[in-house]
C-alpha positions in Angstrom: -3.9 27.4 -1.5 -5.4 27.7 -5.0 -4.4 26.3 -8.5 -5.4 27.9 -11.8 -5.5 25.6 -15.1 -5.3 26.2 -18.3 -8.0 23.3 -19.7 -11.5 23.8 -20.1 -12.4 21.5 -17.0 -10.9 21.2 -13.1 -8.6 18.7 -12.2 -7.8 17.9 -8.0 -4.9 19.9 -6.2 -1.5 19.7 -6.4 0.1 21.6 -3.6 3.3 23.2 -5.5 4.9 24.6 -2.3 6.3 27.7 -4.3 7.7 26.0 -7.4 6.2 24.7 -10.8 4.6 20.7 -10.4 3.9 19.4 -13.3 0.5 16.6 -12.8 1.8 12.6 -13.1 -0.6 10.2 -14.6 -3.3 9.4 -12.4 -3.1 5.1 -11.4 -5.8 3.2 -9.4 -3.7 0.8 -7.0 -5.9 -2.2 -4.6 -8.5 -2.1 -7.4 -10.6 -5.1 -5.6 -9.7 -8.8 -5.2 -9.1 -10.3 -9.1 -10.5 -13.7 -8.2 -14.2 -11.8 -8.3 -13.2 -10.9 -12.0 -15.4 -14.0 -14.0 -13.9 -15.1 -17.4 -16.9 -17.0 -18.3 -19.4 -14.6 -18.3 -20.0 -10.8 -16.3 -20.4 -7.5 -17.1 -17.5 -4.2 -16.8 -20.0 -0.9 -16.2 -18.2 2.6 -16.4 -19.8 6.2 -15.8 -17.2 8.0 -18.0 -16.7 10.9 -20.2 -13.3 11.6 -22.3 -11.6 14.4 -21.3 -11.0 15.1 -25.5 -12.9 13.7 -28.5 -9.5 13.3 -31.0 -10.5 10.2 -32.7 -7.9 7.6 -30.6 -8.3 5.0 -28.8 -8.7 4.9 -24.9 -9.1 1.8 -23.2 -10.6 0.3 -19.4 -10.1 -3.7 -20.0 -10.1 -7.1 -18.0 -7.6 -9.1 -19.2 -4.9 -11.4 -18.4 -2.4 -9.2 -18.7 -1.5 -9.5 -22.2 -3.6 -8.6 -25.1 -4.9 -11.8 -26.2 -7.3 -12.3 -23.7 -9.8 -9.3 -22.7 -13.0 -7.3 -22.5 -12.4 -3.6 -23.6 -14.6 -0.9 -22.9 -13.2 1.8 -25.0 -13.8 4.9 -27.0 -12.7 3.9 -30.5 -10.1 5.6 -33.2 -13.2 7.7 -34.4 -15.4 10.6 -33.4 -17.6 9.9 -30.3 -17.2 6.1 -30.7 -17.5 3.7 -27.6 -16.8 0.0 -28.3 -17.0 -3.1 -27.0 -14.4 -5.7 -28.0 -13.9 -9.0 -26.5 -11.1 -11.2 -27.6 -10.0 -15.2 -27.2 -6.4 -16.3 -27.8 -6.0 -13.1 -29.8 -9.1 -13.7 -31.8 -12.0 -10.9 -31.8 -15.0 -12.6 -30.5 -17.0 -9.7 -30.6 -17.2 -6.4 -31.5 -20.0 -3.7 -30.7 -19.8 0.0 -31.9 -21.7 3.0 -31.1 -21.2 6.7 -32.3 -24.6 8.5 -31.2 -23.9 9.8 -27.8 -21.4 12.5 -27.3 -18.0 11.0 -25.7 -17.4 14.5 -23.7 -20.6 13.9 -21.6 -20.9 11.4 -19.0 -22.2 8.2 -20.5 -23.5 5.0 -18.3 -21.9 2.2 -20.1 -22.2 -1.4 -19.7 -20.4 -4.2 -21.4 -21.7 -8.1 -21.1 -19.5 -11.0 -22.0 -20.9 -14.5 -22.4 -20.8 -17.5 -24.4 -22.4 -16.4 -27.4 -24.2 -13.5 -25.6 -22.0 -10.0 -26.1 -24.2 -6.7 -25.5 -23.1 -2.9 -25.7 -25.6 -1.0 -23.5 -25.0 2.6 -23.2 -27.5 4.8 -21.1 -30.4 2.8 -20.7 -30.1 1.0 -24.6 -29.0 -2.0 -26.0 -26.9 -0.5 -28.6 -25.8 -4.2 -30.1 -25.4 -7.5 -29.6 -23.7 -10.4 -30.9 -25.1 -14.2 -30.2 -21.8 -15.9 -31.8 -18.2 -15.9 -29.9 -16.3 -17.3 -27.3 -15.5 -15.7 -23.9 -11.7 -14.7 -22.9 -9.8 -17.1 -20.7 -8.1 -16.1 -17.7 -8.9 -12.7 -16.6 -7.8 -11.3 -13.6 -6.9 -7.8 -14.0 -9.0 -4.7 -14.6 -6.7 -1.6 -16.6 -6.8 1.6 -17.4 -4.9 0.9 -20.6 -5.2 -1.7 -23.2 -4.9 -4.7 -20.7 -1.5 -5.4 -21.6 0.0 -1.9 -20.5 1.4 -1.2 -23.8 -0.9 1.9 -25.1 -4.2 2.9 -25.4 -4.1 5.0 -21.6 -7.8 5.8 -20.8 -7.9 9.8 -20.6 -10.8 10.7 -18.8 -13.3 10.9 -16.2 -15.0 8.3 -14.4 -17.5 8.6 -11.8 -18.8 4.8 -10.5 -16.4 1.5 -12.2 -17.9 -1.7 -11.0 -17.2 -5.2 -12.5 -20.0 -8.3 -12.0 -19.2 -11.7 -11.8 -22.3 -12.6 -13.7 -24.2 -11.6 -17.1 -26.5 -9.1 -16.0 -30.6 -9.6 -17.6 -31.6 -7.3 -19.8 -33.9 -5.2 -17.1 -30.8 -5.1 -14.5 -28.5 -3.5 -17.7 -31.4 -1.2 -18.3 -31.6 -0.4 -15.0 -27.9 0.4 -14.1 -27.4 2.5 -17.3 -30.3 4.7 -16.8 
């Protein structure tokens, strides 16, 4: 068998057995065990690159299901914009913005959550940090949405996803987004 596309980039095989398939969202199912997610402090890392840059929002959160509580990872509701955004009991904690690397390439990114201690690091740089902030309570769920699954679908590619249960140092962040 062979598929043809229309879109500027391949996507995996869907055997059509003579008639016209049209692709379903993609889901990750038995993501990992959610007790090893850490509320009080860790780190979400994401080789990714966004299938379009059309200035909306795309999200890969922790959370606790709803959106009052999460880390998002995201490319923001503006040209080649990734963000980090934590928020507490609906509150933004923090909030880290970057729009110097093109979204369409792969990126390594790395977000670090903490009391008082929020970094953005995105391929081998601290691209901001905030020292004031409170950390989310509860999370136990890693998304490919928003966190609470009503919007902001993550459209795009990802090659390694890997959560820590810790704050990473600022050498080990160097070192895993170089």
């Amino acid at each position: 068998g062979f598929q043809v596309e229309q879109q500027s980039y391949a996507t995996s095989y869907i055997p059509t057995h003579g008639s016209t398939v049209t692709r379903a969202t993609e889901t990750l199912t038995g993501s990992g065990n959610s007790t090893l997610i850490n509320s009080t402090e860790g780190v979400l890392y994401a080789e990714i690159a966004a299938l379009v840059d059309d200035n909306s929002a795309r999200e890969i959160t922790l959370s606790d299901g709803t959106a009052d509580n999460r880390i998002e990872l995201r490319y923001g509701a503006a040209s080649n914009r990734i963000q980090l955004v934590a928020r507490s009991g609906g509150v933004v904690q923090a909030s880290l913005t970057n729009s110097t690397n093109n979204i369409l390439n792969f990126n390594k990114v790395a977000v670090k959550w903490k009391a008082n201690d929020f970094a953005l690091w995105i391929n081998g740089i601290e691209q901001g940090a905030d020292t004031s902030g409170s950390t989310p309570i509860g999370l136990n769920e890693l998304q490919f949405n928003q966190g609470d699954g009503a919007g902001g679908e993550f459209l795009g590619k990802v090659k390694a996803l890997a959560v820590f249960d810790r704050a990473l140092t600022d050498q080990e962040l160097t070192d895993l987004t170089s």
